[in-house]
C-alpha positions as CSV (number, residue, x, y, z in Angstrom):
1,X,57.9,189.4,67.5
2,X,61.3,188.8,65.7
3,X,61.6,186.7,62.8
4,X,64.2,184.0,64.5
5,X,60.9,183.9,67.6
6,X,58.4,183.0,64.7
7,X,60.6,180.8,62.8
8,X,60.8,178.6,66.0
9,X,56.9,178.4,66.5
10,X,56.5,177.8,62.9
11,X,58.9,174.7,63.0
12,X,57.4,173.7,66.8
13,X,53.8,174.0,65.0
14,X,54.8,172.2,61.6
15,X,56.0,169.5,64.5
16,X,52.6,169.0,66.0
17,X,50.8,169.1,63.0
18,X,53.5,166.2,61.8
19,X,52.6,164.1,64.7
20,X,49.0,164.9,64.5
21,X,48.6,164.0,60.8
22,X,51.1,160.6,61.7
23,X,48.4,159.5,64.7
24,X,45.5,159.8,62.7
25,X,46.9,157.4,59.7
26,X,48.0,154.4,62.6
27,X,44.3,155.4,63.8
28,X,43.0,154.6,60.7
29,X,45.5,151.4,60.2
30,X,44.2,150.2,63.2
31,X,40.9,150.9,62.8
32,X,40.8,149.3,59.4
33,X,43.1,146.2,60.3
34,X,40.3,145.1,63.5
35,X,37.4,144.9,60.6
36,X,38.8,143.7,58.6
37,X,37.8,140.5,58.6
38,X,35.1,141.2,60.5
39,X,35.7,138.7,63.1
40,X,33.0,139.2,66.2
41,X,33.6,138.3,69.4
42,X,31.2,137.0,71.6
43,X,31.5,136.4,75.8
44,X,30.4,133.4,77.4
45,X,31.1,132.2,80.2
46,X,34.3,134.2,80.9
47,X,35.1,132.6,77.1
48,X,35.7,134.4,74.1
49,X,34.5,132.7,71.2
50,X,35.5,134.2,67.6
51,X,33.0,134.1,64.5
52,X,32.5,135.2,61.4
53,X,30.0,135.8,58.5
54,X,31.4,134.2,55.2
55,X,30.6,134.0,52.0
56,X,31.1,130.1,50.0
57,X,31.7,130.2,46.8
58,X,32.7,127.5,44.0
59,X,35.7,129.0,43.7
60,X,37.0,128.5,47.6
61,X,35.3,125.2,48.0
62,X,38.1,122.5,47.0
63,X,35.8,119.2,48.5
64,X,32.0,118.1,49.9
65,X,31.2,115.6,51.4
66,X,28.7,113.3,49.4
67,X,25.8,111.6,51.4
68,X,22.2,110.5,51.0
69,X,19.3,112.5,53.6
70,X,19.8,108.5,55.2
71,X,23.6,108.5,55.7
72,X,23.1,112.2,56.5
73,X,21.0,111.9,59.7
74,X,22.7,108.7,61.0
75,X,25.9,111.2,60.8
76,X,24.0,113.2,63.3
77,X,24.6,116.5,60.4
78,X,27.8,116.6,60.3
79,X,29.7,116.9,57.5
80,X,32.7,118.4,55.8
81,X,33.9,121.2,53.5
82,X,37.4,121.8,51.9
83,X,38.3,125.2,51.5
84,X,41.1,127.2,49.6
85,X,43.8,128.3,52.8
86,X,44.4,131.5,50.3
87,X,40.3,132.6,50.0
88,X,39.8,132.3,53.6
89,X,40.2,135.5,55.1
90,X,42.0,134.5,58.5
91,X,45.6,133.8,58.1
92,X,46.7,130.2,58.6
93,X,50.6,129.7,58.3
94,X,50.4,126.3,60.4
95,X,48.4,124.9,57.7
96,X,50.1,123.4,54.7
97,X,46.6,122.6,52.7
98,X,43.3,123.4,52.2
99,X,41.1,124.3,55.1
100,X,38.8,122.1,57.1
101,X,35.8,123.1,57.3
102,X,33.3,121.2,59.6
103,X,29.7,121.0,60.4
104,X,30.0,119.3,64.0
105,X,27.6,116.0,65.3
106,X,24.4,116.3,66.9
107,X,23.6,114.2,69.3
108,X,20.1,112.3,67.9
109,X,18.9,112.3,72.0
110,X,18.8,115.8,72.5
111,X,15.1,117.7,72.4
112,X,14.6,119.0,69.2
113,X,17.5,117.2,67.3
114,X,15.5,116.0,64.2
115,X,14.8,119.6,63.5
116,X,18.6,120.5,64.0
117,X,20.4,117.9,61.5
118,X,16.9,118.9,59.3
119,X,18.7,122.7,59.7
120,X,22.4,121.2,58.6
121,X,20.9,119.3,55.6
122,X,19.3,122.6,54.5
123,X,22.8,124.0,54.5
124,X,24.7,121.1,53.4
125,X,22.2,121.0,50.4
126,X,22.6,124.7,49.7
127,X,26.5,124.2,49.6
128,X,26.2,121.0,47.2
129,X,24.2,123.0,44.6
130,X,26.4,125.3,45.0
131,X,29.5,123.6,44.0
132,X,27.3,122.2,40.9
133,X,25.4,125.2,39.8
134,X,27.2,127.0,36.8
135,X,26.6,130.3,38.0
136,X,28.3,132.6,39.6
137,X,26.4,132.5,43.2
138,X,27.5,132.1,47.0
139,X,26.2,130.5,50.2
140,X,26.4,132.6,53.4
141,X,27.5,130.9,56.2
142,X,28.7,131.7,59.8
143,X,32.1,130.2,61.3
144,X,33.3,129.4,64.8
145,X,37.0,129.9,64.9
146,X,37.8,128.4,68.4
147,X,39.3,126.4,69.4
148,X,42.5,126.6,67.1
149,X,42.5,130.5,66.9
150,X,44.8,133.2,68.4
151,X,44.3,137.1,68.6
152,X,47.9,138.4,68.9
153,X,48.7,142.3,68.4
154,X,45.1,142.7,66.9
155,X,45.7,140.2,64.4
156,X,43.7,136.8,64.4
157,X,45.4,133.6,63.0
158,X,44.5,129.9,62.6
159,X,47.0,127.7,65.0
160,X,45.3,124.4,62.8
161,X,43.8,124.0,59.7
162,X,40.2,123.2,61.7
163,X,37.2,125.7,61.7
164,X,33.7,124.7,62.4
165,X,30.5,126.3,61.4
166,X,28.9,128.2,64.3
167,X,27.0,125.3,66.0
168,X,25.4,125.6,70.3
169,X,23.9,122.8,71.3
170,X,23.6,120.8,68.8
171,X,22.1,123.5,66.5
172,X,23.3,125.3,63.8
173,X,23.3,129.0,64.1
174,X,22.9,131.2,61.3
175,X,23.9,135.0,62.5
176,X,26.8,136.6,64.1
177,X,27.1,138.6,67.7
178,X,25.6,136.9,71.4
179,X,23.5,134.2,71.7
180,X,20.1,134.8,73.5
């Protein structure tokens, strides 16, 4: 084999390994951009909803609410949070303030609604001791994203400053992936 013949497979090679090595870093990108947050979608209905497990802290909450267990359940649970835009790990560049975070209504007819807003007030008391407590602790709680969120190129970002905390049927739910 002459030396100019090798020199050309060498270079052809050093090509392929280039490319090769250049695939596997936008694999990677990729890979670590759609976990990061780890958003989870779930399908219902022909519907994508968008949720996420996240973490309160007193540092990210700006505002609670303030009610009595009374004024709680004639609000049917619902409540709402004030969070810093730049802790919140879903881009928002509509939003020109904090984020709203909101604990949607229960209706008081449906079966089983005492022991829902009973759930909310667990969480809503969680939160408020949270935001008092002087150490350094967190509240795990689990967001719905729709219906002000868009997925474009693999990215997800707020169209509002609106999320909810995962809620179906009047009931608050505490975990991530499909519903039963």
């Amino acid at each position: 084999m002459s030396a100019r013949r090798f020199d050309m497979l060498n270079i052809k090679f050093n090509k392929i390994i280039y490319l090769l090595f250049m695939l596997l870093g936008f694999l990677f990108i990729s890979a670590c951009n759609a976990t990061s947050p780890s958003v989870v979608t779930s399908i219902t209905n022909n519907n994508a909803y968008y949720h996420l497990k996240y973490s309160l802290t007193k540092e990210n909450i700006t505002y609670i609410d303030s009610f009595t267990g009374e004024q709680f359940i004639i609000n049917g649970g619902q409540f709402e949070i004030r969070l810093k835009k730049s802790e919140f790990p879903i881009s928002s560049p509509n939003c020109k303030s904090d984020l709203i975070l909101r604990m949607p209504w229960t209706n008081p007819e449906i079966v089983n609604s005492y022991i829902f807003i009973a759930e909310k007030y667990e969480v809503f008391h969680y939160i408020q001791n949270l935001t008092k407590s002087s150490q350094p602790n967190a509240v795990d709680i689990y967001v719905e994203l729709n219906p002000y969120v868009e997925l474009k190129e693999g990215e997800f970002s707020l169209t509002q400053c609106n999320i909810y905390f995962r809620q179906s049927k009047g009931q608050y739910i505490s975990k991530i992936g499909n519903l039963k």
